[in-house]
N, C-alpha and C positions, 0 to 999 in steps of 0.2 A: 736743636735736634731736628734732624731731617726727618720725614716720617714719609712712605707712599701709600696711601690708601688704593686696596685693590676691591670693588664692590660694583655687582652689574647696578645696581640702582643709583641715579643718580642722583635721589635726592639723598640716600643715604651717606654719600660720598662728601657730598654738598653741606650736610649738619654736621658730617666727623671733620670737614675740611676747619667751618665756622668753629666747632667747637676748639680744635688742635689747632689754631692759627690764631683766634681772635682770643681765645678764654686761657690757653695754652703757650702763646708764644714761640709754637714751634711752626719751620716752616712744611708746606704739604707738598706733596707732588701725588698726581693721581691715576690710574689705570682702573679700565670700565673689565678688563676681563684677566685672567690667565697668560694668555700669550702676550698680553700689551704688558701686564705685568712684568713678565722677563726682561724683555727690550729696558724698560722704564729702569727696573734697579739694577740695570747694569749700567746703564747712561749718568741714573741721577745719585746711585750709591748713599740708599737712603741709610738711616741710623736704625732702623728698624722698618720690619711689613706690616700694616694692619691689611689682613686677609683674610675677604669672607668665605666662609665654608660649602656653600652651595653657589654657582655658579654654570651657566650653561658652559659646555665647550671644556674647558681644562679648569676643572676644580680647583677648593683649594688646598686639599692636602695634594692633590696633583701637583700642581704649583707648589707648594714645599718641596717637596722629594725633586721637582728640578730644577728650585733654587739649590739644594741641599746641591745637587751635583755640579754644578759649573763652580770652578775655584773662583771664579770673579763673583759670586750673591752667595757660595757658602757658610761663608762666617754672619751674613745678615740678620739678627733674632726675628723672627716670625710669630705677631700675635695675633690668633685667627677670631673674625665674629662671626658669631653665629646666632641662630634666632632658637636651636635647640639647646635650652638651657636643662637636661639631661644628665645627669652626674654621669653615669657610663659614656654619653658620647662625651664631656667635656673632659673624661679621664682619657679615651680614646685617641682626641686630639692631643694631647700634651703628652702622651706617647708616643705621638708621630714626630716628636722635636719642637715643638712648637713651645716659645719659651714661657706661654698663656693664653687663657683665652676669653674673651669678653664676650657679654650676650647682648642680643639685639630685642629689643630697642632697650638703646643707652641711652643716659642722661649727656648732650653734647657740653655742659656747664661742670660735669666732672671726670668728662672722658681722657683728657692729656693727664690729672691726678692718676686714674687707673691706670694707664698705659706707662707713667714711668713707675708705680706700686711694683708692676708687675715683673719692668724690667732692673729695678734695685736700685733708680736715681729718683732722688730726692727733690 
């Protein structure tokens, strides 16, 4: 499983890259913001977005709504992190389309279990 991590921090990007690669098995591909993001999963047509929610420049429910619109990244699931673990905003986000959402700070030793929990593989 492809996976693109979208996250202006880099070391963020850096422990979900180790944990989804080395603990996970799957491969990573990475974007520092929003608009790198777009470029990226249309280039690398990941199996899934981990997407953080606050970001300078083009958010991340920005960045959903246009991935959602290009037919080339609309079918792509979209899982957003975020560090507001909030029941209202964590409802909020998964009514923007978002197929779930993880909170930050994750455990990178059970982050690839959650992200395929989320997305229905085993």
């Amino acid at each position: 499983m492809k996976v693109l991590i979208v996250d202006d921090e880099p070391d963020i990007r850096r422990i979900a890259k180790l944990g989804l690669s080395r603990v996970g098995g799957m491969e990573v591909v990475e974007a520092a913001n929003g608009a790198e993001a777009l470029v990226r999963a249309k280039e690398e047509k990941p199996d899934v977005v981990l997407l953080d929610v606050m970001m300078p420049g083009l958010d991340g429910p920005s960045t959903l709504a246009r991935l959602r619109g290009d037919p080339a990244t609309s079918g792509i699931p979209v899982v957003f992190l975020t560090a507001k673990a909030i029941a209202a905003e964590l409802e909020r986000l998964k009514l923007l389309g978002a197929a779930g959402v993880l909170t930050k700070p994750f455990d990178p030793m059970t982050l690839a279990r959650e992200l395929r929990a989320l997305l229905g593989i085993s």
